[in-house]
C-alpha positions as CSV (number, residue, x, y, z in Angstrom):
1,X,61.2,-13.2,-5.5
2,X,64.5,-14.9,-4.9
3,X,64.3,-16.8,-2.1
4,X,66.3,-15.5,0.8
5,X,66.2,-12.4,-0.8
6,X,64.7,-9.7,1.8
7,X,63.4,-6.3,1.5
8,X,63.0,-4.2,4.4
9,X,61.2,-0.6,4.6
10,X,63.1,1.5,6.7
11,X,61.8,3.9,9.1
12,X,62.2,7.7,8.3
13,X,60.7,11.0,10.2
14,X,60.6,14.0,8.8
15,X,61.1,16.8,10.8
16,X,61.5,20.2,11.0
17,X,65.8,19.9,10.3
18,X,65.3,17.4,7.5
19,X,64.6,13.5,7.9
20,X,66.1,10.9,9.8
21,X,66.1,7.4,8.3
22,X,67.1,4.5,10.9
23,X,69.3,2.0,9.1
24,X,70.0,-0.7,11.6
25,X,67.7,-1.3,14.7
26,X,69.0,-3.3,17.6
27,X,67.5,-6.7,16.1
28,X,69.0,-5.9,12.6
29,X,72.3,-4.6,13.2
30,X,75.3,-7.0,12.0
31,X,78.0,-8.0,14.9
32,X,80.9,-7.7,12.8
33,X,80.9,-6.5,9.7
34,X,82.8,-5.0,6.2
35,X,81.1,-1.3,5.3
36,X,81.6,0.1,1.9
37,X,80.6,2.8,0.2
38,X,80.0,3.4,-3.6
39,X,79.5,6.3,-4.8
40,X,78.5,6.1,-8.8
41,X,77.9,8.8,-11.3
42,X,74.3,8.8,-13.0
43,X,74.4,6.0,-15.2
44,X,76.6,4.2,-14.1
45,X,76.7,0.1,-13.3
46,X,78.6,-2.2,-11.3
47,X,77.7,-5.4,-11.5
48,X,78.8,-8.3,-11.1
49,X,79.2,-9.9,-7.9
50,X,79.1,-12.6,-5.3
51,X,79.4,-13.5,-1.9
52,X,80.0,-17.0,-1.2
53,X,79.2,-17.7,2.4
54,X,77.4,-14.4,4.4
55,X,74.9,-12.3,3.1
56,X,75.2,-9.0,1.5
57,X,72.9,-5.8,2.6
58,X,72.5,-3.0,0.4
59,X,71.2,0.6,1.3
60,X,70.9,3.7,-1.0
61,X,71.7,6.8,1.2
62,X,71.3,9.1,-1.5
63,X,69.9,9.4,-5.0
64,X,68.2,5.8,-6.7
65,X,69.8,2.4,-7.6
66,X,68.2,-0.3,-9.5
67,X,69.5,-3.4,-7.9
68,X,69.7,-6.4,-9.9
69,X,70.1,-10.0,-8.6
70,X,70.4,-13.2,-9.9
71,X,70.1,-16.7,-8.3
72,X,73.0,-18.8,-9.4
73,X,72.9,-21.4,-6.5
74,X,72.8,-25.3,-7.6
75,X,69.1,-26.8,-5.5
76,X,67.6,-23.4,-5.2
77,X,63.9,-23.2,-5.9
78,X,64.4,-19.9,-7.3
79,X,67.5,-21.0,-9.3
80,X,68.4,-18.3,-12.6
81,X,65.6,-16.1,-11.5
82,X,66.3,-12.7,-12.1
83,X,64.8,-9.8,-9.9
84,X,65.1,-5.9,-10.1
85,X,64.4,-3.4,-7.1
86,X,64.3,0.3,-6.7
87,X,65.6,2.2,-3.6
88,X,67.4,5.2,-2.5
89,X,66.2,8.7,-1.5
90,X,62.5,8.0,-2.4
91,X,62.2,4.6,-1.1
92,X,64.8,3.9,1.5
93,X,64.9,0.1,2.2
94,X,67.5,-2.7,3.0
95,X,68.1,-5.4,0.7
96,X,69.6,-8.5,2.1
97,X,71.3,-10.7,-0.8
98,X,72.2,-14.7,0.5
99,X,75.4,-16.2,-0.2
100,X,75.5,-17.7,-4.0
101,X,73.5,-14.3,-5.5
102,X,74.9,-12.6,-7.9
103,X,74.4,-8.8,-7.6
104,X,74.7,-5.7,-9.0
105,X,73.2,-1.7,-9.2
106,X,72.5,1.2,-11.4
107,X,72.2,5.1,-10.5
108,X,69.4,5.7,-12.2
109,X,67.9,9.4,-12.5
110,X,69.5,12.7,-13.0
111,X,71.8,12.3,-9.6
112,X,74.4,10.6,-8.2
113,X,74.1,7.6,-5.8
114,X,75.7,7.1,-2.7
115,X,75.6,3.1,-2.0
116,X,76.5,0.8,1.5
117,X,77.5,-2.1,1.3
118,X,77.8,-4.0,4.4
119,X,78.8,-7.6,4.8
120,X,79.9,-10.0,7.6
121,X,83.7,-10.3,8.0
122,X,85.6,-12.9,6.0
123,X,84.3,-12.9,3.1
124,X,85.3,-11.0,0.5
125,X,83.4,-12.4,-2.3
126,X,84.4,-12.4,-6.3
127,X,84.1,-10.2,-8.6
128,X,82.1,-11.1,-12.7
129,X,82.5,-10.4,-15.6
130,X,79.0,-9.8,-18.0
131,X,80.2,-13.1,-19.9
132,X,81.0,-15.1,-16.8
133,X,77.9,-14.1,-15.1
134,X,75.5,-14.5,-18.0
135,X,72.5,-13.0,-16.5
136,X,70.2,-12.3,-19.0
137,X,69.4,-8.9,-17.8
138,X,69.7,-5.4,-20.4
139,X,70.2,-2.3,-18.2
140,X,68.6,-0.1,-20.3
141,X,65.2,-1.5,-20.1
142,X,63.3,-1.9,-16.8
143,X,61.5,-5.1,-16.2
144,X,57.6,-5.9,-15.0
């Protein structure tokens, strides 16, 4: 695993209307932050990106993503490692990604995905391309 890299489970109860899933509790929700929401067609990717000094969290409200991310920062122990993670609708969790990570998602399955982003304010980050980036990672194949 990347280091600084989380993964949280997030609570969800089922009931009788449908489910509930809790996103942030009071000693994970951000002060101020940046929400986004992505909404890709099955298939698709967007990829890459970075943020260079807060951390991103990711959430899949609806359908699956495979996240990718990719440690590009200089000293890191964990420097070039490349990590993939499932979540959405079947597995909701929270992905925290530290400053210096490069990122990016898939909607995998027959649906489409409904993605937050939410990051502290100030940073807007910087956008890849596949050749800057160079993460050796093919989309069409899923790691083990």
């Amino acid at each position: 695993m990347i280091e600084g890299l989380r993964v949280r489970e997030l609570p969800s109860r089922l009931h009788s209307r449908g489910y509930t899933v809790e996103l942030f509790e009071a000693d994970h929700a951000p002060t101020l932050f940046c929400a986004r929401v992505h909404h890709l067609f099955p298939g698709s990717v967007e990829a890459w990106w970075c943020r260079e000094s807060v951390p991103e969290r990711v959430f899949c409200l609806r359908g699956m993503i495979k996240l990718v991310a990719c440690d590009r920062r200089e000293g890191s122990r964990t420097k070039d490692q490349v990590v993939e993670i499932y979540l959405g609708e079947y597995r909701f969790r929270e992905v925290e990604v530290p400053p210096g990570v490069l990122l990016g998602w898939k909607a995998v399955g027959h649906e489409p995905a409904l993605v937050l982003r939410c990051t502290g304010a100030g940073d807007e980050g910087r956008r890849l391309s596949a050749e800057e980036a160079a993460v050796p990672y093919d989309w069409e194949i899923v790691m083990r």
